[in-house]
C-alpha positions in Angstrom: 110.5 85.1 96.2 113.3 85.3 99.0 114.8 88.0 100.1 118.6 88.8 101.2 119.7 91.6 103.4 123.5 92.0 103.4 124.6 93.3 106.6 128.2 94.7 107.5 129.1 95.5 110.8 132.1 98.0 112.5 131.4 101.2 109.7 133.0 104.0 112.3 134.5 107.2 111.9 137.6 105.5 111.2 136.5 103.7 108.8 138.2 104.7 105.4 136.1 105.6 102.5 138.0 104.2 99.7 137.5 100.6 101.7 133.8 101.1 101.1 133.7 102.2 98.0 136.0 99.4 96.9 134.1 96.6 98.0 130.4 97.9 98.1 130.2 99.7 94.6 129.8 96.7 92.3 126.5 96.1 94.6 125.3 99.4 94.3 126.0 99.6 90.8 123.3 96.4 90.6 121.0 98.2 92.4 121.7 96.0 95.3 121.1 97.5 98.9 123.9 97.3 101.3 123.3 97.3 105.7 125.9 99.4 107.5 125.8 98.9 111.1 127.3 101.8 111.9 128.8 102.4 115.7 128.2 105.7 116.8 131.1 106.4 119.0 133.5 104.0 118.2 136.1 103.4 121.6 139.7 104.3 119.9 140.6 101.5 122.2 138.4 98.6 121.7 140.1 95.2 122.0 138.5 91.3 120.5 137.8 88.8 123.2 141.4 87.5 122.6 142.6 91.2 123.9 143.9 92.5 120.5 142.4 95.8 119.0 139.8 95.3 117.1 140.1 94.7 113.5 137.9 97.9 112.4 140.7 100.2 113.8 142.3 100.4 110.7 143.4 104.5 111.3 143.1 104.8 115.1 146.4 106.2 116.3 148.5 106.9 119.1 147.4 110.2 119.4 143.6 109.8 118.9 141.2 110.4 121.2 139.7 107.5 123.2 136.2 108.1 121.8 135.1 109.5 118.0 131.7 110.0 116.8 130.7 109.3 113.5 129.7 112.9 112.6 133.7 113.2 113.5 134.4 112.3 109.8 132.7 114.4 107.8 134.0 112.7 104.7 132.4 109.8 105.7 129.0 110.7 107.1 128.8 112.6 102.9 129.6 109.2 101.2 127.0 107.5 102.9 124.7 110.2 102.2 125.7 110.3 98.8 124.6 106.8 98.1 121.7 106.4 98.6 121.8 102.3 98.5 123.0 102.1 101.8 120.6 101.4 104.9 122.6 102.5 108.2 121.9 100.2 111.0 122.8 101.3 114.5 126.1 98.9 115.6 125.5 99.0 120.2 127.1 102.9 121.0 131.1 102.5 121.5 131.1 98.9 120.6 133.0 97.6 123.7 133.2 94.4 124.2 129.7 92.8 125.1 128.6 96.5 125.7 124.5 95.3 126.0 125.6 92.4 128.2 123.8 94.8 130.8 121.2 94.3 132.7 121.6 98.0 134.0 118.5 99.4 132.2 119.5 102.9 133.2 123.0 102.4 131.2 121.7 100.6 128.5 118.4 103.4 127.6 121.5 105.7 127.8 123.6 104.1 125.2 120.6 103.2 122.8 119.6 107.2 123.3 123.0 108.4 123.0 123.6 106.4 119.6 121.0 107.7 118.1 121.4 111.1 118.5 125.0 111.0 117.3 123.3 109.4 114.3 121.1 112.9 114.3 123.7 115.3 114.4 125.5 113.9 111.9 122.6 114.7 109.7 122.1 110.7 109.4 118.6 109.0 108.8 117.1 107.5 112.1 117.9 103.9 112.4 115.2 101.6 112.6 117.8 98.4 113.3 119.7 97.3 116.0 122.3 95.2 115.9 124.6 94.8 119.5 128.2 94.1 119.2 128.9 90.6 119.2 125.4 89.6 118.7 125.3 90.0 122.7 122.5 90.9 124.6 121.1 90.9 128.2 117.2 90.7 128.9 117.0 94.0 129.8 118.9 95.2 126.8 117.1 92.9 123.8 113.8 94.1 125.4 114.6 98.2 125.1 115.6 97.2 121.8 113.2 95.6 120.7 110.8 98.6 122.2 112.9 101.1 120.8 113.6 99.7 117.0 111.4 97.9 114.8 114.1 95.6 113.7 116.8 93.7 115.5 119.2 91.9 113.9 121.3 89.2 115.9 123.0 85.7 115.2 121.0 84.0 117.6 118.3 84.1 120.6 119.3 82.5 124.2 116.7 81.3 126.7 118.5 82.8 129.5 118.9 86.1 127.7 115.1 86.5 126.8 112.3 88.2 128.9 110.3 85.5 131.0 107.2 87.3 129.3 109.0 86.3 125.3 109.1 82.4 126.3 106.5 81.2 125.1 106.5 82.7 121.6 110.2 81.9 121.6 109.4 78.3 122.5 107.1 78.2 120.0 109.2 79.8 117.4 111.9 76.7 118.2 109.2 74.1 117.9 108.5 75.6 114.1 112.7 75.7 113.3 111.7 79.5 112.1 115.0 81.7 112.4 112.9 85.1 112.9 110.2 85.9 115.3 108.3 88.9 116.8 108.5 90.9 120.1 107.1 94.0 121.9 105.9 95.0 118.5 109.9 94.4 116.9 111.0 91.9 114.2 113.7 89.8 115.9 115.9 88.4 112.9 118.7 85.6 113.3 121.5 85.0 110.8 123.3 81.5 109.6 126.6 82.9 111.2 129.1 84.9 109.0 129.5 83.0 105.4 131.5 86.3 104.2 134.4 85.2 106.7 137.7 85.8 106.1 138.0 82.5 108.1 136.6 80.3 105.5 138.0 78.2 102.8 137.7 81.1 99.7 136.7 77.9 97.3 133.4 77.5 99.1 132.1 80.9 100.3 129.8 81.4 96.5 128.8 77.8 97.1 127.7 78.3 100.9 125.6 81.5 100.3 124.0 79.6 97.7 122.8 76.7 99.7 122.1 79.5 102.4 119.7 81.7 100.4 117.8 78.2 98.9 116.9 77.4 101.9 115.5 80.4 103.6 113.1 82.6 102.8 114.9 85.2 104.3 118.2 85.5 104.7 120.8 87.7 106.8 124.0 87.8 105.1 126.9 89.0 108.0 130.1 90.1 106.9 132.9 92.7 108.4 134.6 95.0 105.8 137.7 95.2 107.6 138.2 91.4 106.9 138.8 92.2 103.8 141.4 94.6 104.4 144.1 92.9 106.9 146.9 95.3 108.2 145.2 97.8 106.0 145.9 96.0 102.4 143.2 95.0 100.3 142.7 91.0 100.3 142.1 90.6 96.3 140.9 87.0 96.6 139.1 87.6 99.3 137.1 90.4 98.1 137.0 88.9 94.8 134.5 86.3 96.3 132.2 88.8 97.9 131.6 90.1 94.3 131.1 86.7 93.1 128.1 86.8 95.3 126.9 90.4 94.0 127.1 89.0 90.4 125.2 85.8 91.4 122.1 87.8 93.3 122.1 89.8 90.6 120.8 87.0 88.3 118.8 84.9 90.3 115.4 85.9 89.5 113.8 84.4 92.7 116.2 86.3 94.8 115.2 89.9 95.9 118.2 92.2 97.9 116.5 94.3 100.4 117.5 96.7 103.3 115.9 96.0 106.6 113.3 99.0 106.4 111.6 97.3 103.5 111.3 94.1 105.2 109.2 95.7 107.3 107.0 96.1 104.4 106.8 92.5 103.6 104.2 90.1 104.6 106.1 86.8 103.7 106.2 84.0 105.9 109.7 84.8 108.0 111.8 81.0 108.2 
């Protein structure tokens, strides 16, 4: 058996329902899990590493305030409570631009601490998966992580980002080409970069997560919902391909859609 977890980043107190509902509910219908990494206090004024505002913004304006938590959207916080086939990962705290680039432990327990208990108050499920904006970590912040949630998710794993004590085991985990690997007690996942891109040729996204998925035993599929929505208008094609992919996990019997918690539950060989 090998298992997919779909994971979508930027899900913020901005983010608008009917977006979600559109793209996710052919999955859910399935019976297949969907991974929210969820930011907790999304920065009304986040910019990309170009300097443009960041493409989850979609109903951040003029007038609103430079932070929102996601208990500020009621509406929100009771659709994801609603369904209960989404997993809701926690997405860094504001989601500033390299954020966990720190190696201020001080600010970084804070952020990890504060994130979560925004997750609390909004009546939200503890989350058990990390995931830092932009995949970027410092050594300080990947081990508090790692200490504090038994799953991170990131795209990859640096040398000079990793705790002196980790090399070793990270060596080792390079010498076996594995893509996931444990630490202080956490599972430390990687992902083939984003295959559900709004960057890619449309032709050859089914086709890509296809060869993906036969080659891994598990895999992390990475995608943005607000890719699919540019300027705030529904890409038809685009999200026309992302249920292509729903239909085709759907019928592959060795293929098993899980959230991150029950991965945890898994024995299998991680590559």
């Amino acid at each position: 058996m090998r298992y997919v977890l779909l994971r979508d980043d930027d899900t913020n107190a901005l983010t608008p329902v009917e977006c979600l509902e559109q793209l996710y509910r052919p999955f859910l219908q399935r019976g297949l899990p969907v991974n929210l990494a969820v930011i907790p206090n999304v920065s009304t004024t986040a910019k990309m590493r170009d300097g443009r505002a960041e493409g989850f913004l979609l109903e951040a304006g003029a007038s609103a305030p430079r932070h929102v938590p996601i208990g500020g959207n009621p509406e929100l916080v009771n659709y994801l409570l609603e369904n209960d086939g989404f997993e809701l990962l926690q997405h860094g705290f504001q989601h500033d631009l390299f954020e966990f680039d720190s190696d201020d432990r001080q600010e970084v327990e804070l952020r990890m601490e504060c994130g979560t208990r925004l997750f609390l108050q909004a009546g939200l499920t503890r989350p058990r998966t990390f995931v830092a904006p932009y995949d970027r970590f410092s050594r300080t912040s990947l081990r508090l992580a790692a200490q504090r949630f038994p799953v991170v998710s990131s795209g990859w794993y640096e040398l000079r980002r990793i705790p002196r004590a980790w090399w070793p085991r990270y060596i080792y985990k390079k010498l076996l080409g594995a893509a996931h690997w444990r630490a202080e007690g956490s599972l430390l996942l990687s992902h083939p970069g984003c295959l559900l891109s709004a960057r890619r040729p449309r032709a050859g996204i089914l086709k890509e997560v296809k060869q993906t998925i036969e080659a891994r035993q598990v895999t992390v599929l990475v995608t943005h919902w607000w890719e699919y929505f540019p300027n705030g208008h529904p890409d038809a094609e685009f999200i026309q391909q992302l249920h292509l992919v729903a239909e085709h996990l759907e019928h592959d019997p060795d293929v098993k859609v899980i959230p991150f918690s029950e991965l945890l539950e898994h024995t299998c060989q991680l590559n």
